[in-house]
Backbone as JSON Lines, residues from 0, in Angstrom:
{"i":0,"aa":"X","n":[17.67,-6.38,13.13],"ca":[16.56,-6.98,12.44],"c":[16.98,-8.37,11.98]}
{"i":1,"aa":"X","n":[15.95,-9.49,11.89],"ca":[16.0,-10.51,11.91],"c":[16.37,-11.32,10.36]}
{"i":2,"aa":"X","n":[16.75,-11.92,9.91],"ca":[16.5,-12.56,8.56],"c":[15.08,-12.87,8.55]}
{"i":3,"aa":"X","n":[14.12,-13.33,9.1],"ca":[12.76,-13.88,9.39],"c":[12.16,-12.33,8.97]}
{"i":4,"aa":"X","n":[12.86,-11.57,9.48],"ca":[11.5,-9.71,9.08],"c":[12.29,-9.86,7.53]}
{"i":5,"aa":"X","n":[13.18,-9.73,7.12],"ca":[13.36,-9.53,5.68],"c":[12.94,-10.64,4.54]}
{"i":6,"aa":"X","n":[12.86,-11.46,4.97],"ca":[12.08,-12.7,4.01],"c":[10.72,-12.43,4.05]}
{"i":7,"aa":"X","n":[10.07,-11.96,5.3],"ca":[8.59,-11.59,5.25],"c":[8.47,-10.27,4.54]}
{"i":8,"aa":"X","n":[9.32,-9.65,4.87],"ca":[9.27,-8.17,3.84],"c":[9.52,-8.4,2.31]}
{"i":9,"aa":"X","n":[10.08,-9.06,2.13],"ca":[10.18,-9.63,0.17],"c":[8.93,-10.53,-0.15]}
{"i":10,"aa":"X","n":[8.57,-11.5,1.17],"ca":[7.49,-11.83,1.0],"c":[6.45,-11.08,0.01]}
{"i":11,"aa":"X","n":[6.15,-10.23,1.11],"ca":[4.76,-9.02,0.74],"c":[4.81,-7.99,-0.48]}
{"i":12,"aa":"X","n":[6.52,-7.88,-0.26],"ca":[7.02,-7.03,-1.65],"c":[6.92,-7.42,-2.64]}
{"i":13,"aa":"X","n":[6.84,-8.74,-3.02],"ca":[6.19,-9.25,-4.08],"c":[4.62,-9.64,-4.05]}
{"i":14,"aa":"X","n":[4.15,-9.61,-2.98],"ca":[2.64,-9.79,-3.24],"c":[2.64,-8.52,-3.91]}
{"i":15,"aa":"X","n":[3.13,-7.45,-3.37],"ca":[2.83,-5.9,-3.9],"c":[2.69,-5.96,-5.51]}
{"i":16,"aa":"X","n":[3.62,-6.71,-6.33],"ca":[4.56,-6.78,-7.36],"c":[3.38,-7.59,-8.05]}
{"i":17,"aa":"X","n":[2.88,-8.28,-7.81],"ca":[1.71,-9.56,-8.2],"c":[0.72,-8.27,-8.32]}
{"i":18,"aa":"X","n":[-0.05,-8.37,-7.7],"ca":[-1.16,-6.93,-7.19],"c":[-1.16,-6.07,-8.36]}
{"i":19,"aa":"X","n":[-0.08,-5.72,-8.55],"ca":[0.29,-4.46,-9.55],"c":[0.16,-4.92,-10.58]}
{"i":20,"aa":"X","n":[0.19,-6.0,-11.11],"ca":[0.14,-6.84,-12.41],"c":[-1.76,-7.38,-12.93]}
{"i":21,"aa":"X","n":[-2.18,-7.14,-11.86],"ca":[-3.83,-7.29,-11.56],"c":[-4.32,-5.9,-12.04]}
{"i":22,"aa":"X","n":[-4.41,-5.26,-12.93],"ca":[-5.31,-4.27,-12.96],"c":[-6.37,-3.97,-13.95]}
{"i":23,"aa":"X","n":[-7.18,-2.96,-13.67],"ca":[-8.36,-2.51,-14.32],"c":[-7.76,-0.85,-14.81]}
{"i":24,"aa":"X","n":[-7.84,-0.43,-16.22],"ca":[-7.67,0.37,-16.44],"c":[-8.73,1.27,-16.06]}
{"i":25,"aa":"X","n":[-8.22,2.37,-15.79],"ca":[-9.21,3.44,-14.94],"c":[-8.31,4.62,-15.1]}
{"i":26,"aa":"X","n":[-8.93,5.79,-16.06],"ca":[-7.89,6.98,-16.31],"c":[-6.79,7.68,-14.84]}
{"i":27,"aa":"X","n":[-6.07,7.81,-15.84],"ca":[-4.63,8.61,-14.68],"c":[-4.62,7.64,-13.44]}
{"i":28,"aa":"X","n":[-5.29,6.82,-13.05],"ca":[-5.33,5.86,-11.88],"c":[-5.57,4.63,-11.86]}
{"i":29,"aa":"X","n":[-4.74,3.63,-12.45],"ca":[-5.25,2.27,-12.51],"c":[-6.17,1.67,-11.53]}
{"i":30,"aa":"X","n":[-7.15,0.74,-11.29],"ca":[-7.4,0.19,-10.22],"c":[-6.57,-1.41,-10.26]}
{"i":31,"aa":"X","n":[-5.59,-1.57,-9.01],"ca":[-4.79,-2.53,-9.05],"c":[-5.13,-3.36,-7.92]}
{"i":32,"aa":"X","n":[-4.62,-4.5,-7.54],"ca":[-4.51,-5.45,-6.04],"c":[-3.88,-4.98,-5.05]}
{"i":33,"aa":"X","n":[-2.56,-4.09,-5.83],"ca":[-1.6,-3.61,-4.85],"c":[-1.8,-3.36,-3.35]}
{"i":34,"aa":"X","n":[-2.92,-2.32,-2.55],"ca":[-3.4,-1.81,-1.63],"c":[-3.8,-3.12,-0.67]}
{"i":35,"aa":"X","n":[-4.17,-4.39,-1.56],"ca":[-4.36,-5.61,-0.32],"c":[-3.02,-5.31,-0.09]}
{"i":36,"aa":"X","n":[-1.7,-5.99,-0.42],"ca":[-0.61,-6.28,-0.08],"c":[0.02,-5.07,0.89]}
{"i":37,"aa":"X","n":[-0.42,-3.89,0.9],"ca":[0.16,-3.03,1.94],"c":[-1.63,-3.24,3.18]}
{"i":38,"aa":"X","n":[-2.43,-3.36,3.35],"ca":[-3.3,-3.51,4.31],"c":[-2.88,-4.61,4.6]}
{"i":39,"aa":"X","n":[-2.28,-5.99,4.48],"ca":[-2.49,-7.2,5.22],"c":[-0.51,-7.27,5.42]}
{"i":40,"aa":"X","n":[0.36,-6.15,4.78],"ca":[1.49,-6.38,5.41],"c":[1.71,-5.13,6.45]}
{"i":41,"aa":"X","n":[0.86,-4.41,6.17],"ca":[0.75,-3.68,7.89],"c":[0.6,-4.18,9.35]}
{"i":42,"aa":"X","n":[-1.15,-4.83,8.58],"ca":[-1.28,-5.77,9.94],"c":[-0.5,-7.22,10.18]}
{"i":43,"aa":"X","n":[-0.03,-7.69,9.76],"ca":[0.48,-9.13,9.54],"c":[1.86,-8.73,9.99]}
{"i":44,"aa":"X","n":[2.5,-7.48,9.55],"ca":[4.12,-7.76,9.96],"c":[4.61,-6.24,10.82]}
{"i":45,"aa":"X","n":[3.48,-5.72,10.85],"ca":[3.95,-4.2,11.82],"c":[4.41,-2.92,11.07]}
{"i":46,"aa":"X","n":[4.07,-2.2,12.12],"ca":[4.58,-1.16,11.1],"c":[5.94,-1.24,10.55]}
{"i":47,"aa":"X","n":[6.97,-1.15,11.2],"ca":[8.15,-1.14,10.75],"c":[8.51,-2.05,9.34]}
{"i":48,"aa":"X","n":[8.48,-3.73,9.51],"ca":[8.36,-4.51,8.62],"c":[7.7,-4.17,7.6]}
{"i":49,"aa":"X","n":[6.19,-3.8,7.97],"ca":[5.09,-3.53,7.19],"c":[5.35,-2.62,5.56]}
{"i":50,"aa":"X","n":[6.37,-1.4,6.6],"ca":[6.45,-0.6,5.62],"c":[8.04,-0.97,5.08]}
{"i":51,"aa":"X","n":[8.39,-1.63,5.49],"ca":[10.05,-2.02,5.1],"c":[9.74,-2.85,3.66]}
{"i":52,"aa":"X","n":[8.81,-3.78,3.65],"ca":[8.23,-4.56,2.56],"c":[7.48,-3.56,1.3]}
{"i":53,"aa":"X","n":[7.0,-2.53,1.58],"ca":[6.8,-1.61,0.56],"c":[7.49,-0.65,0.43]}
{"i":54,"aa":"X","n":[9.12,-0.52,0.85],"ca":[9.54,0.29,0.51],"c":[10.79,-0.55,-0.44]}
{"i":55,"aa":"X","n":[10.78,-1.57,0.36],"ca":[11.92,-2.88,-0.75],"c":[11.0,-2.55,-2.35]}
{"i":56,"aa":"X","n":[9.67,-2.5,-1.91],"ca":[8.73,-2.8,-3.3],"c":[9.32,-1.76,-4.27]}
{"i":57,"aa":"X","n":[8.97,-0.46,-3.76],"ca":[9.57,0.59,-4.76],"c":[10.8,0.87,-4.84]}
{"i":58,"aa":"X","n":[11.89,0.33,-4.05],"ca":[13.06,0.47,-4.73],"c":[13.62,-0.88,-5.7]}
{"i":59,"aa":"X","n":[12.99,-1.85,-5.66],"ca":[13.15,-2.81,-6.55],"c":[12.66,-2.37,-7.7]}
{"i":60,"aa":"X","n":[11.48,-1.57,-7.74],"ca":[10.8,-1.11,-8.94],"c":[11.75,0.28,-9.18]}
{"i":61,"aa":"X","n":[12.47,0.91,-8.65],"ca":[12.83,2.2,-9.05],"c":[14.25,1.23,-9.47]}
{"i":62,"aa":"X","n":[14.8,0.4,-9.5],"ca":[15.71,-0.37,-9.87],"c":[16.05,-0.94,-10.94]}
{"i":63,"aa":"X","n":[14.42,-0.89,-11.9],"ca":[14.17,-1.21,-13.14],"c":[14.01,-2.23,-13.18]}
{"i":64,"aa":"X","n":[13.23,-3.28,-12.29],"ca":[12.24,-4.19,-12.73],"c":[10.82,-3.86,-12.88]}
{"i":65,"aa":"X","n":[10.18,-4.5,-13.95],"ca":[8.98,-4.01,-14.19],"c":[7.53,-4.58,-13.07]}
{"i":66,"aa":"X","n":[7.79,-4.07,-12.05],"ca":[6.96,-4.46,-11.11],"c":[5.84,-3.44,-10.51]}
{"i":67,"aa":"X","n":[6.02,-1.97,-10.84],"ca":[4.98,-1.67,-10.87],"c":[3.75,-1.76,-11.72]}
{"i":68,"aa":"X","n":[2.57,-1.05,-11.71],"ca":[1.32,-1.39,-12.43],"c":[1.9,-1.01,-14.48]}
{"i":69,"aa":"X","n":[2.8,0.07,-14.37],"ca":[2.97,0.46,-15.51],"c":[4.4,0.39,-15.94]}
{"i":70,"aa":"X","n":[5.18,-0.4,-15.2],"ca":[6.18,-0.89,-15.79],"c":[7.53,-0.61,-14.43]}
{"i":71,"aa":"X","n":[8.6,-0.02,-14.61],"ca":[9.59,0.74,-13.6],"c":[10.76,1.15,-14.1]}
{"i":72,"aa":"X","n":[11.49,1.5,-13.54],"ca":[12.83,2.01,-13.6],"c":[12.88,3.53,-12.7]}
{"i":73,"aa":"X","n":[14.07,4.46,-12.93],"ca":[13.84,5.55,-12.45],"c":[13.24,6.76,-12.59]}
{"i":74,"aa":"X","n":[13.06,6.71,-14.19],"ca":[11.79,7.32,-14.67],"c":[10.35,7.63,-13.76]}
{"i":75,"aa":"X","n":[10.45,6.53,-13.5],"ca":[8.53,6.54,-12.78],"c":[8.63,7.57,-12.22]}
{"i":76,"aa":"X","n":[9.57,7.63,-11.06],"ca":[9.27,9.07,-10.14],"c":[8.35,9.66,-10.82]}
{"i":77,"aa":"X","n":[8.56,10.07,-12.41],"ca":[7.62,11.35,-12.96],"c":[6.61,10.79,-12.77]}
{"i":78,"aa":"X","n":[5.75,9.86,-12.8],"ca":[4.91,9.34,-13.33],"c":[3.82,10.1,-12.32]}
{"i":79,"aa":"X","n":[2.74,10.27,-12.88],"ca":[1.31,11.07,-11.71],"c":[1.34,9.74,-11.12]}
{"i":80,"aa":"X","n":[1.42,8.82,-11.13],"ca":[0.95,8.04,-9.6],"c":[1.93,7.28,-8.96]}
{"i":81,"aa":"X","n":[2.65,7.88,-9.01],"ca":[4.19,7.23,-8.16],"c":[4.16,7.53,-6.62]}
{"i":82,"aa":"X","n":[3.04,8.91,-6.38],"ca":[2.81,9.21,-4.98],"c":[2.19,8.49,-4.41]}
{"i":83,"aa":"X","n":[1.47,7.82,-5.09],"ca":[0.58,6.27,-4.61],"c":[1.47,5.19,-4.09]}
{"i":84,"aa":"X","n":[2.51,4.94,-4.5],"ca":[4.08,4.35,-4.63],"c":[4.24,4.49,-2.73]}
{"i":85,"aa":"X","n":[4.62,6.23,-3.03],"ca":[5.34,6.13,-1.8],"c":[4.09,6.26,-0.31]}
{"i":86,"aa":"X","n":[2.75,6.19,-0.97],"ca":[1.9,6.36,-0.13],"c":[1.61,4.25,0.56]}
{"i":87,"aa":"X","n":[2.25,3.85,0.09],"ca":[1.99,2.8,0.26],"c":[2.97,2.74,1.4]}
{"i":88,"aa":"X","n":[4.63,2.91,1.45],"ca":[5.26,2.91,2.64],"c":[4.74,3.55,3.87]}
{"i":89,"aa":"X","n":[4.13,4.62,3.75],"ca":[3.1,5.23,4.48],"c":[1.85,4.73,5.35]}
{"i":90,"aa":"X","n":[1.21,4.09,4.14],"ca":[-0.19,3.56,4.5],"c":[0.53,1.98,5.4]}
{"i":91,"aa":"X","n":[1.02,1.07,5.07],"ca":[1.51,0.13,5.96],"c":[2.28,0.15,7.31]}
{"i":92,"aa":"X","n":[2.36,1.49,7.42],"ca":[3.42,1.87,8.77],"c":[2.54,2.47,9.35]}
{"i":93,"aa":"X","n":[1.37,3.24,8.94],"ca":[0.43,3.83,9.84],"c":[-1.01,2.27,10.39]}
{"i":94,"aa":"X","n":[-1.23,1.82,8.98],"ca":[-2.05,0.38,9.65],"c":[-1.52,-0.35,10.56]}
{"i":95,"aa":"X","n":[-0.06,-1.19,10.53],"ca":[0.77,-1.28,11.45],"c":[0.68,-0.71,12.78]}
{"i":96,"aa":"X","n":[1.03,0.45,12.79],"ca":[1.23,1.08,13.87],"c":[0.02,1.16,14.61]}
{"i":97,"aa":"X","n":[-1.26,1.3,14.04],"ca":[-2.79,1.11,14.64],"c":[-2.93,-0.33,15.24]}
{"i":98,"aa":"X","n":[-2.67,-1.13,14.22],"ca":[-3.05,-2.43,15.08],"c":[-2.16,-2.74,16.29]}
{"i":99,"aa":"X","n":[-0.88,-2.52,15.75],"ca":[-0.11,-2.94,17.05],"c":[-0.26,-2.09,18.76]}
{"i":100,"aa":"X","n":[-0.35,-0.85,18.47],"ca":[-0.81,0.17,19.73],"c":[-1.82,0.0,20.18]}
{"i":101,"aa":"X","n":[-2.7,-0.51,19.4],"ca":[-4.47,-1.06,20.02],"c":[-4.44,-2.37,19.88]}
{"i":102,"aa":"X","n":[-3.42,-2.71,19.94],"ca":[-3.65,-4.23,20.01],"c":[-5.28,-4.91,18.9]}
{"i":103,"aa":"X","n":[-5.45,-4.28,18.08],"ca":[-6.73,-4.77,17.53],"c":[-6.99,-6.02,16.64]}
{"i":104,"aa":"X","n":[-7.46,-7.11,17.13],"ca":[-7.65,-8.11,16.89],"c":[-8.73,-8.85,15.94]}
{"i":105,"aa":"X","n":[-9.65,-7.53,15.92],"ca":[-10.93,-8.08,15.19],"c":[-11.9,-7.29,13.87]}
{"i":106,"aa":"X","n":[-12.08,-8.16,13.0],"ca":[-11.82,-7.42,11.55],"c":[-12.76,-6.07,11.53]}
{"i":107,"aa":"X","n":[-13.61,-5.45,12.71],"ca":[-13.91,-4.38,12.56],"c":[-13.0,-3.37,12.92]}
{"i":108,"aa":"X","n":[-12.33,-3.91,13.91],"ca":[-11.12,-2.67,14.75],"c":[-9.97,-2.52,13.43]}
{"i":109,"aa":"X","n":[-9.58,-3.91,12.94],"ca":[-8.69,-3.73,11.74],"c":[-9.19,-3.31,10.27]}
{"i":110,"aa":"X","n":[-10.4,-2.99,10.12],"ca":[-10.86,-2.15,8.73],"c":[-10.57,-0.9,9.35]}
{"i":111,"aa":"X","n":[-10.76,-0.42,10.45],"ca":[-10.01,1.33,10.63],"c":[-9.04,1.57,10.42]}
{"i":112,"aa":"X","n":[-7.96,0.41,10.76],"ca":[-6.53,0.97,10.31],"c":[-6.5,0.43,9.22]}
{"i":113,"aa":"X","n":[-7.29,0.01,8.63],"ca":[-6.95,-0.42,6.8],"c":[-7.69,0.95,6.34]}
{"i":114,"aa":"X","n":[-8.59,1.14,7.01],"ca":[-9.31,2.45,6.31],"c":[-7.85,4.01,6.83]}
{"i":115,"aa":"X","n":[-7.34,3.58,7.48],"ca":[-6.48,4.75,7.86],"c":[-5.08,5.2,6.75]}
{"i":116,"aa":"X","n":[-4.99,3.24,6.8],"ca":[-4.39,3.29,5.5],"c":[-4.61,3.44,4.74]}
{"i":117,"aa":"X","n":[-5.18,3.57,3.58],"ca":[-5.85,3.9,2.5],"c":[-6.31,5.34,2.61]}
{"i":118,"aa":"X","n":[-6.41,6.36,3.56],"ca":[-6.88,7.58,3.17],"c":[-5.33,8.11,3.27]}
{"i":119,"aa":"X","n":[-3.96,7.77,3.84],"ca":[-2.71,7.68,3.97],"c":[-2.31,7.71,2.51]}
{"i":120,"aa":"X","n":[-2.52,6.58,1.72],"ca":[-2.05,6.3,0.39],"c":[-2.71,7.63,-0.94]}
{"i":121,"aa":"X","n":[-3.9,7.51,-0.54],"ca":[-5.13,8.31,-1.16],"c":[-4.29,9.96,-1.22]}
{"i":122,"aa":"X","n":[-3.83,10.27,0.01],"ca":[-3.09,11.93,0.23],"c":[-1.59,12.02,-0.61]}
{"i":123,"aa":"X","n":[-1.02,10.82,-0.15],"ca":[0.27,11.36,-0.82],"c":[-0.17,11.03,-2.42]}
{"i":124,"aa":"X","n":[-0.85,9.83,-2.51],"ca":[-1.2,9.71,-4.52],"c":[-1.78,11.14,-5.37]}
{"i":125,"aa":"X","n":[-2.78,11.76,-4.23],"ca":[-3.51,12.61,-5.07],"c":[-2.65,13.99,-5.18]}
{"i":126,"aa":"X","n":[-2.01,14.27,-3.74],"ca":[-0.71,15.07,-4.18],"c":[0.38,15.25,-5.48]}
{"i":127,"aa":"X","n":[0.34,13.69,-5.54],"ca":[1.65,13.81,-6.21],"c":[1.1,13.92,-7.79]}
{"i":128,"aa":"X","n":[-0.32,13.29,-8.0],"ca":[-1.05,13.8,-9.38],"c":[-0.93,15.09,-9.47]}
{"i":129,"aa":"X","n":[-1.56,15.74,-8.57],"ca":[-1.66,17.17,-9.0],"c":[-0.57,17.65,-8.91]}
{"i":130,"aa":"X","n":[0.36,17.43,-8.23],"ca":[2.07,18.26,-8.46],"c":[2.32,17.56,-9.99]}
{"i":131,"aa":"X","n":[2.07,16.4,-10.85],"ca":[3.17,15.74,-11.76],"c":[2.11,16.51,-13.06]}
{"i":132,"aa":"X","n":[1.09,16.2,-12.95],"ca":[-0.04,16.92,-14.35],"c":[0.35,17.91,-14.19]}
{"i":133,"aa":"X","n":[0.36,19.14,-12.77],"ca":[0.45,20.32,-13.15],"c":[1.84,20.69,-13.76]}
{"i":134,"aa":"X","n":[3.05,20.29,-12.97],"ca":[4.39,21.05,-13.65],"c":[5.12,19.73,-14.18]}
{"i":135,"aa":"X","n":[5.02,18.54,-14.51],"ca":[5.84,17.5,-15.26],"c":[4.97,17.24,-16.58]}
{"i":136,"aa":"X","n":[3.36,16.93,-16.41],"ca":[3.16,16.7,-17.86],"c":[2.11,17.63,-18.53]}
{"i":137,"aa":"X","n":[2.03,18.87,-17.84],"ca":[1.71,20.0,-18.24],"c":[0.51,19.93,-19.1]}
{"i":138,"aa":"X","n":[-0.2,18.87,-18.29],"ca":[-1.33,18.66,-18.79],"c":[-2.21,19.02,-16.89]}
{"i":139,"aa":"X","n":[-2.16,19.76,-16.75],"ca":[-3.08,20.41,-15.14],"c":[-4.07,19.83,-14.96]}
{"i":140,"aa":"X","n":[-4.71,19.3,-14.2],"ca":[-5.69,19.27,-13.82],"c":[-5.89,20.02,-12.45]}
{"i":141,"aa":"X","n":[-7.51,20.5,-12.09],"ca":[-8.1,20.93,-11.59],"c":[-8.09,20.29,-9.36]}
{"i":142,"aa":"X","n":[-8.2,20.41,-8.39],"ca":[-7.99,20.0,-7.57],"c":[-9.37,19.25,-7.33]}
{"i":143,"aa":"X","n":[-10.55,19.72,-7.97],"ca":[-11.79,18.95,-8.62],"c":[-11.57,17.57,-8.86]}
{"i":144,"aa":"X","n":[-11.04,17.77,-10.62],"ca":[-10.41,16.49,-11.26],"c":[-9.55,15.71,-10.6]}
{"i":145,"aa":"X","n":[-8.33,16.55,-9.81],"ca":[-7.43,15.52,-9.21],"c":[-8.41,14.51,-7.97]}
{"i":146,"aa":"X","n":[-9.22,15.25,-7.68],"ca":[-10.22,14.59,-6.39],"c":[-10.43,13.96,-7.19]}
{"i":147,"aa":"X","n":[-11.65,14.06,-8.6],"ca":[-12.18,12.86,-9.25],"c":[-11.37,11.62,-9.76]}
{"i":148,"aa":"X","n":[-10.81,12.17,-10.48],"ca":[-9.76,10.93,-10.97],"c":[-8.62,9.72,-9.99]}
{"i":149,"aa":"X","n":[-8.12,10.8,-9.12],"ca":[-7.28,10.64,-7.99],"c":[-7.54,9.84,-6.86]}
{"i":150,"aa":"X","n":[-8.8,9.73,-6.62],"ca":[-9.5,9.56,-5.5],"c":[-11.22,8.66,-5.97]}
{"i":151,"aa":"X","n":[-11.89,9.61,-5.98],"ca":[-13.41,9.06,-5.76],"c":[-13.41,8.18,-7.4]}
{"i":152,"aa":"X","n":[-13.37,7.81,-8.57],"ca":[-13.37,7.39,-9.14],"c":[-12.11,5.91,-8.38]}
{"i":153,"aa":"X","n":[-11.03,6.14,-7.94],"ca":[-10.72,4.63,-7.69],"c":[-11.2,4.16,-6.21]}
{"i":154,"aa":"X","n":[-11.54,4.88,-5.34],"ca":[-11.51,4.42,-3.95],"c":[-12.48,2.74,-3.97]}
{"i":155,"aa":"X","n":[-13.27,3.37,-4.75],"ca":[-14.86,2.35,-4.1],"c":[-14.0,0.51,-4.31]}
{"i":156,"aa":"X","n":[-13.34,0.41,-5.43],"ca":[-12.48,-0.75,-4.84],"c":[-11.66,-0.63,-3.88]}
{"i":157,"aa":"X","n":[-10.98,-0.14,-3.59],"ca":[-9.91,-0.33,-2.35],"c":[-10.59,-0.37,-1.05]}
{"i":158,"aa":"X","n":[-12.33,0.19,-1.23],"ca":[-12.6,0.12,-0.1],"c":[-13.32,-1.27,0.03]}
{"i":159,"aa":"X","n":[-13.71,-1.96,-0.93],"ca":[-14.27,-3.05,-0.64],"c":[-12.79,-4.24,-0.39]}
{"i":160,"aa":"X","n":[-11.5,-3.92,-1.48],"ca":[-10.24,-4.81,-0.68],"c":[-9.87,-4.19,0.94]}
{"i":161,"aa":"X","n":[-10.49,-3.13,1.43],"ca":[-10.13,-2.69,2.59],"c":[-10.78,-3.89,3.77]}
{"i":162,"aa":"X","n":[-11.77,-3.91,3.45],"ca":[-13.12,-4.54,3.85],"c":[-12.4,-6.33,3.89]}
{"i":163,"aa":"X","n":[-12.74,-6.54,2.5],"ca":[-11.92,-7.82,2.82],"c":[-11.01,-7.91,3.28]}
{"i":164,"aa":"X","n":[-9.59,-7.4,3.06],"ca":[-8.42,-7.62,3.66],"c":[-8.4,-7.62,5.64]}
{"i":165,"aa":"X","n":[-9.38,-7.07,5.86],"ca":[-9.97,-6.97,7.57],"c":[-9.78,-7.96,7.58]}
{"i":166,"aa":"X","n":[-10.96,-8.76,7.0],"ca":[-11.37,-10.12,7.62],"c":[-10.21,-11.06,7.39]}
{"i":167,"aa":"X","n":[-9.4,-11.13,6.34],"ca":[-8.42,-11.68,6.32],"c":[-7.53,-11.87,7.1]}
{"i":168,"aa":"X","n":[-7.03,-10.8,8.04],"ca":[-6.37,-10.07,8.91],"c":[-6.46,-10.87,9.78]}
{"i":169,"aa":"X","n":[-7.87,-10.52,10.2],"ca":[-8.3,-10.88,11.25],"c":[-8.28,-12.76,11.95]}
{"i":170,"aa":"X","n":[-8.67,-13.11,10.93],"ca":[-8.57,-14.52,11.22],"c":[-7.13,-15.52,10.82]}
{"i":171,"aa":"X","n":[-6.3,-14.37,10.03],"ca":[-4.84,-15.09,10.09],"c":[-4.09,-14.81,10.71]}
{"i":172,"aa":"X","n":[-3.91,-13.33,11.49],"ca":[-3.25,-12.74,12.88],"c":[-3.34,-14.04,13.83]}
{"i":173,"aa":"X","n":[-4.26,-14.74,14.33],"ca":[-3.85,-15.62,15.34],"c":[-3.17,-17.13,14.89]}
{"i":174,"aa":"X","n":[-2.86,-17.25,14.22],"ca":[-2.37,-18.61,13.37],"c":[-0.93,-17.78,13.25]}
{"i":175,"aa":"X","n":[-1.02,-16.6,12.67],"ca":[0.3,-15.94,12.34],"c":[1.36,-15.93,13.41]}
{"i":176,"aa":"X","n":[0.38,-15.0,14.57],"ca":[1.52,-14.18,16.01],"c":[1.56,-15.0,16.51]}
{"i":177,"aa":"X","n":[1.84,-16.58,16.62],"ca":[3.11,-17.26,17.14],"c":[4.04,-17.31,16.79]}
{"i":178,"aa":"X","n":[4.29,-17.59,15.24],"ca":[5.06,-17.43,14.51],"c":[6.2,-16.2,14.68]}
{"i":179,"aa":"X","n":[5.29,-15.39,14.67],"ca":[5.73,-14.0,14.4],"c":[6.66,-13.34,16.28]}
{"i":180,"aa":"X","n":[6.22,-14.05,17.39],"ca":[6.38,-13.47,18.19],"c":[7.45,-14.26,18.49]}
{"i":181,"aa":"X","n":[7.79,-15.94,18.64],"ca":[9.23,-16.54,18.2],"c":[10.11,-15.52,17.65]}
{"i":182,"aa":"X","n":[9.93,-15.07,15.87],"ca":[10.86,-14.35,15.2],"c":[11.08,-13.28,16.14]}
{"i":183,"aa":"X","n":[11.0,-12.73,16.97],"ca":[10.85,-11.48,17.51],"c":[10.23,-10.65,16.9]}
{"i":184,"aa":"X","n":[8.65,-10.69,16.1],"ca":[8.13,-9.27,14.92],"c":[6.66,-9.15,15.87]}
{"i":185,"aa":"X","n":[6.46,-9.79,16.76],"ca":[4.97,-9.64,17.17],"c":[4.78,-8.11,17.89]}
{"i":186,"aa":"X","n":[6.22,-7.69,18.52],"ca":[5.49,-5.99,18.9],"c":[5.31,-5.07,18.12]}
């Protein structure tokens, strides 16, 4: 791997880090920026990179800088939305991996794998709520509630940054993949 993929991966790892500092309080589930920064470093740097940049994210944050939405260190693990955390290495390696195998170029083909991502992030977050309420803060919720809170109460933003981040995608992918295909990151 290149120095050029790891500068772009700290790149994004701090957009992540920015993002997270953007939020709207919204019970057990902040609504944050974060989710652009894994949809546009999926498509923008591949899966591999993609998710290499959000996984630098959470171990910088499990490192004890305060870069997630609610602060960091190694603690968080407990935290009910830390599965959101690792759903993000997830969600950028599966968008990634969509655009690059379909070659998809255009911000409708790339809202599916942003939408792929995001129901990616959405599974391991709402998991890891209902595993951390039920046996870490022994405050349970319901698989109902974990849907409500977990899910349909934050989606409707992520789906409109899903939406935008397409178009974003879309029209900076070709300005980008020269760049990117020099470094050797365009497959």
């Amino acid at each position: 791997m290149r120095i050029h993929s790891f500068v772009w991966a700290a790149f994004f790892a701090a957009l992540t880090a920015v993002g997270g500092w953007i939020k709207i309080p919204v019970p057990y589930v902040p609504f944050t920026l974060q989710i652009a920064a894994v949809y546009l470093a999926g498509c923008l740097l591949g899966p591999k990179i993609g998710a290499l940049s959000q996984l630098l994210y959470v171990l910088i944050g499990l490192a004890g800088a305060p870069v997630f939405a609610e602060g960091g260190g190694l603690g968080y693990i407990w935290k009910p939305t830390f599965g959101y955390l690792l759903g993000f290495i997830a969600g950028a390696y599966t968008c990634g991996l969509l655009v690059r195998r379909f070659q998809w170029t255009r911000a409708r083909d790339i809202l599916m794998a942003n939408a792929a991502a995001l129901l990616v992030v959405y599974v391991f977050g709402c998991a890891w709520l209902y595993i951390a309420m039920k046996w870490i803060a022994g405050a349970p919720l319901s698989i109902g509630q974990t849907l409500w809170f977990g899910f349909l109460l934050p989606v409707p933003g992520d789906l409109v940054l899903c939406a935008v981040c397409s178009v974003i995608a879309a029209r900076v992918w070709p300005r980008v993949r020269p760049i990117m295909m020099t470094r050797g990151m365009g497959g």
